[in-house]
C-alpha positions in Angstrom: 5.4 -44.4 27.1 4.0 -43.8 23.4 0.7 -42.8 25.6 2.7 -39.5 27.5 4.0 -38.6 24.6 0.6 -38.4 22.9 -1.1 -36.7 25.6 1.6 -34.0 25.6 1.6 -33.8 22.0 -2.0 -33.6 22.1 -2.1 -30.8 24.7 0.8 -28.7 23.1 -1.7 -28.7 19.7 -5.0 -28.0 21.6 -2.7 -25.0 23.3 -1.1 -24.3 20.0 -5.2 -24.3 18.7 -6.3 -22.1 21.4 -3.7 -19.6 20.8 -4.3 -19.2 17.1 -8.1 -18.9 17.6 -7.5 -16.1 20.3 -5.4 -14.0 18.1 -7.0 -14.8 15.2 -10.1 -13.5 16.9 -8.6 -10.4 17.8 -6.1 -9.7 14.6 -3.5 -11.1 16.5 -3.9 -9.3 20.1 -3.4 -10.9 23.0 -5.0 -9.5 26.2 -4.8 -12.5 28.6 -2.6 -11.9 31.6 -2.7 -10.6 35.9 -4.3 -7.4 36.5 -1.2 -5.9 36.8 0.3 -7.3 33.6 -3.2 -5.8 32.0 -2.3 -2.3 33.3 1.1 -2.4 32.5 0.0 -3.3 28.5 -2.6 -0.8 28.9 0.3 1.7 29.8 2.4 0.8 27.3 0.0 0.7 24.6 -1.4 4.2 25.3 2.4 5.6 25.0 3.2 4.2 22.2 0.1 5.3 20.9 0.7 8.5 21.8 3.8 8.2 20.3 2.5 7.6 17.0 1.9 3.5 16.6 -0.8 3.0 15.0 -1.0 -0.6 16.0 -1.0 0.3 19.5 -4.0 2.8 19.0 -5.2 0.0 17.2 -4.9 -2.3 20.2 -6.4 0.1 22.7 -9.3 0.6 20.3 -10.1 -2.7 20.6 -10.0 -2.7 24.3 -12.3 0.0 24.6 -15.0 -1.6 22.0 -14.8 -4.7 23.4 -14.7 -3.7 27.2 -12.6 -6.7 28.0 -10.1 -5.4 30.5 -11.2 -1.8 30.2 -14.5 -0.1 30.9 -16.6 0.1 27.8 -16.1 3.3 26.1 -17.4 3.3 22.4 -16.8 6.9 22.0 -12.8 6.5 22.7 -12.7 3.3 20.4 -14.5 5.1 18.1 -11.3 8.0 18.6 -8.5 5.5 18.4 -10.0 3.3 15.3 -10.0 6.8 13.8 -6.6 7.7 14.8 -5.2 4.3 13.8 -6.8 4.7 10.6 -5.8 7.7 9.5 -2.4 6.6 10.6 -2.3 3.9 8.1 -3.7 0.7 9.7 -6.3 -1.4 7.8 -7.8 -2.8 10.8 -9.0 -0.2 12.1 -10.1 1.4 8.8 -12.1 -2.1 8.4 -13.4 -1.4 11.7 -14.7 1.6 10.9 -16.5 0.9 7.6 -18.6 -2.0 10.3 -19.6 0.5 12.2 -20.6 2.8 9.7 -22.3 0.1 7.4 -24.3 -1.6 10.6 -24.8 2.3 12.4 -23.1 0.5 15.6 -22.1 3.4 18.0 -22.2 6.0 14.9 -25.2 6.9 12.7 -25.4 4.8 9.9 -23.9 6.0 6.6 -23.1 3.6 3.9 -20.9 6.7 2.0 -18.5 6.7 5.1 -18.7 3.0 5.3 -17.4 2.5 1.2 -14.9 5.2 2.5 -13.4 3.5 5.4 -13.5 0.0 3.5 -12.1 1.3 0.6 -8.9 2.6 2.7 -8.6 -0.8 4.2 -8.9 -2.3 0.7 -5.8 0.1 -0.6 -3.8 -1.2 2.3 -4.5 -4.8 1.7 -7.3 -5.7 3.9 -8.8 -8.3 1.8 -11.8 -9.0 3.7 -12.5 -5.3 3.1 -12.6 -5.8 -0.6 -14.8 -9.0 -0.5 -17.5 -6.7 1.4 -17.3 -4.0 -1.0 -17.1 -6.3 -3.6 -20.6 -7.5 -2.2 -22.0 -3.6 -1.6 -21.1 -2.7 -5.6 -23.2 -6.2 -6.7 -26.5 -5.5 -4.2 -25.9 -1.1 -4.7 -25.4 -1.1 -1.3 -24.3 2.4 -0.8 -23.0 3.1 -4.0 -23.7 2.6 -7.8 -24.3 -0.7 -8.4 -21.3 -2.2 -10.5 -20.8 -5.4 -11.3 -17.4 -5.1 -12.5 -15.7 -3.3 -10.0 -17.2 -5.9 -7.2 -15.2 -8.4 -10.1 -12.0 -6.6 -9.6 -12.5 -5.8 -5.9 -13.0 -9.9 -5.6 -10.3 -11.1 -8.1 -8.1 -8.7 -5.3 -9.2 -10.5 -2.4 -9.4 -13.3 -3.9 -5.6 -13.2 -5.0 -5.2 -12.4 -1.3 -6.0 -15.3 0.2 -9.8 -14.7 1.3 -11.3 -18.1 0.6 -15.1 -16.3 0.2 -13.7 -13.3 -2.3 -13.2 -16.1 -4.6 -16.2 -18.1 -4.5 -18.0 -14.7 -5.4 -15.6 -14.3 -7.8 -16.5 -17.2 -10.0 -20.4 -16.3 -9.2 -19.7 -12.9 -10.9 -17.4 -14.5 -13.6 -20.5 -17.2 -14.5 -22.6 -14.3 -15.4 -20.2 -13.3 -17.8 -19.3 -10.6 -16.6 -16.5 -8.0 -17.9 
């Protein structure tokens, strides 16, 4: 008896496991499901979309990048990560200032990139600070300035980004203002 129950318990946490890593992986978008489920999200995401959520545009953007249960279509992600952006979500702001940093799909243009990661950073996206945290040490892009990649890490740091604040005690070590 004590055997079932630790087989089930141990297939509800490998589930449990395999759920977080799939949204994790995909800031928390699911797009398992039929074909006809698929459609149904693809119709509902594109309305509400259209209807001004920028998670949604969000969501279809990443369908379109990733070419999962859509055709490939870099241009339209590329649309939608810019809608979703301007409309407020950090995601896809993040997204953008990859693209731009690693020229994937666009040309490559560290200004836009510090732009786009920047925004993200203003709304929270604390991985986005870490990275420009690591362009202003290296000048990637911009002025090289040790400080400011200080406060941009102390911010990621302080939200929760395990990495932000290892570099944040590098930079502190040097002394740094």
């Amino acid at each position: 008896m004590i055997k079932i129950f630790m087989s089930i318990g141990l297939l509800f946490s490998i589930n449990l496991f395999a759920s977080a890593v799939h949204e994790h992986s995909h800031n928390g978008h699911s797009h398992q499901g039929t074909k006809e489920g698929t459609q149904e999200k693809i119709k509902a995401y594109t309305k509400a979309c259209d209807d001004g959520d920028m998670k949604s545009c969000n969501n279809m953007a990443v369908l379109y990048d990733l070419g999962e249960v859509v055709k490939q279509d870099k241009s339209k992600a590329f649309n939608l990560y810019t809608k979703a952006c301007n409309g407020g979500n950090k995601y896809s702001c993040n997204t953008l200032g990859k693209l731009y940093s690693n020229g994937d799909g666009v040309k490559l243009n560290k200004s836009k990139a510090i732009e786009f990661y920047t925004k993200a950073c203003n709304n929270d996206h604390h991985n986005s600070c870490n990275t420009l945290g690591i362009m202003y040490i290296k000048g990637d892009g911009v002025k090289q300035d040790k400080s400011k990649a200080k406060e941009l890490f102390f911010k990621a740091c302080d939200g929760g980004s395990m990495s932000a604040c290892q570099n944040y005690e590098r930079v502190k070590k040097t002394g740094i203002k």
